[in-house]
C-alpha positions, 0 to 999 in steps of 0.5 A: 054055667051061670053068670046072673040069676037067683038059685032056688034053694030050701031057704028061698032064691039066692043070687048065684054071687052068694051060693056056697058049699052046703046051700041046698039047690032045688032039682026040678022035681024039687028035691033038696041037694048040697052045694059041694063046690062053686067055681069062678070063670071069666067068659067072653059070651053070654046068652040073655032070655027076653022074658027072664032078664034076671037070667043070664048063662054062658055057651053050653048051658042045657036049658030045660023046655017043654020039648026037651032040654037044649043047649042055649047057642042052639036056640038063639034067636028062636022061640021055644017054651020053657016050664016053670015050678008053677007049671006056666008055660012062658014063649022066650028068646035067647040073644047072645051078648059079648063081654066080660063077665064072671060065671059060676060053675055048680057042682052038687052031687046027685043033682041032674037040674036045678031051677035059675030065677024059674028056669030050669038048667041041667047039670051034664056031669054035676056042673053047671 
């Protein structure tokens, strides 16, 4: 789930707050998919990337890296390598964060990834 960054979409980034059904996500191989339905949830954990402070998720969101996609709690505090749309390789770190946040949870059919503010996040059964 998502709790702060820009969604990819045909029509440019849209802040995460502003994605609604029939917006067309971005899948990694930058195919067009239709937003069916976008869920609020309050989380009490978060995970921040150092060199992607725009991004923000919650526990259990599968980012894609250069070695295979992995879960964000797995990779706290380590440094790992992410690949963005324009093939650069950026060396991040993720730090978890406590609080109250809101998340949202995307689902677009036949979607498996979608790019948040040049990351790539897979969707495990059409959600994120």
């Amino acid at each position: 789930m998502i709790i702060q960054g820009q969604v990819l979409t045909d029509n440019g980034p849209v802040d995460i707050k502003n994605l609604k059904p029939g917006d067309k996500v971005l899948n990694q191989l930058h195919r067009a998919f239709a937003v069916t339905a976008v869920q609020k949830k309050t989380v009490s954990v978060a995970y921040t990337f150092a060199k992607n402070p725009n991004l923000m998720v919650t526990k259990g969101t599968v980012i894609k890296t250069v070695y295979g996609s992995k879960k964000v709690e797995k990779l706290e505090n380590v440094f790992f390598y992410m690949a963005q749309p324009n093939a650069r390789m950026i060396k991040d770190k993720i730090q978890k964060a406590l609080g109250e946040y809101t998340a949202y949870d995307i689902q677009a059919d036949g979607c498996n990834s979608i790019f948040v503010s040049n990351y790539c996040l897979e969707l495990e059964d059409k959600n994120a």
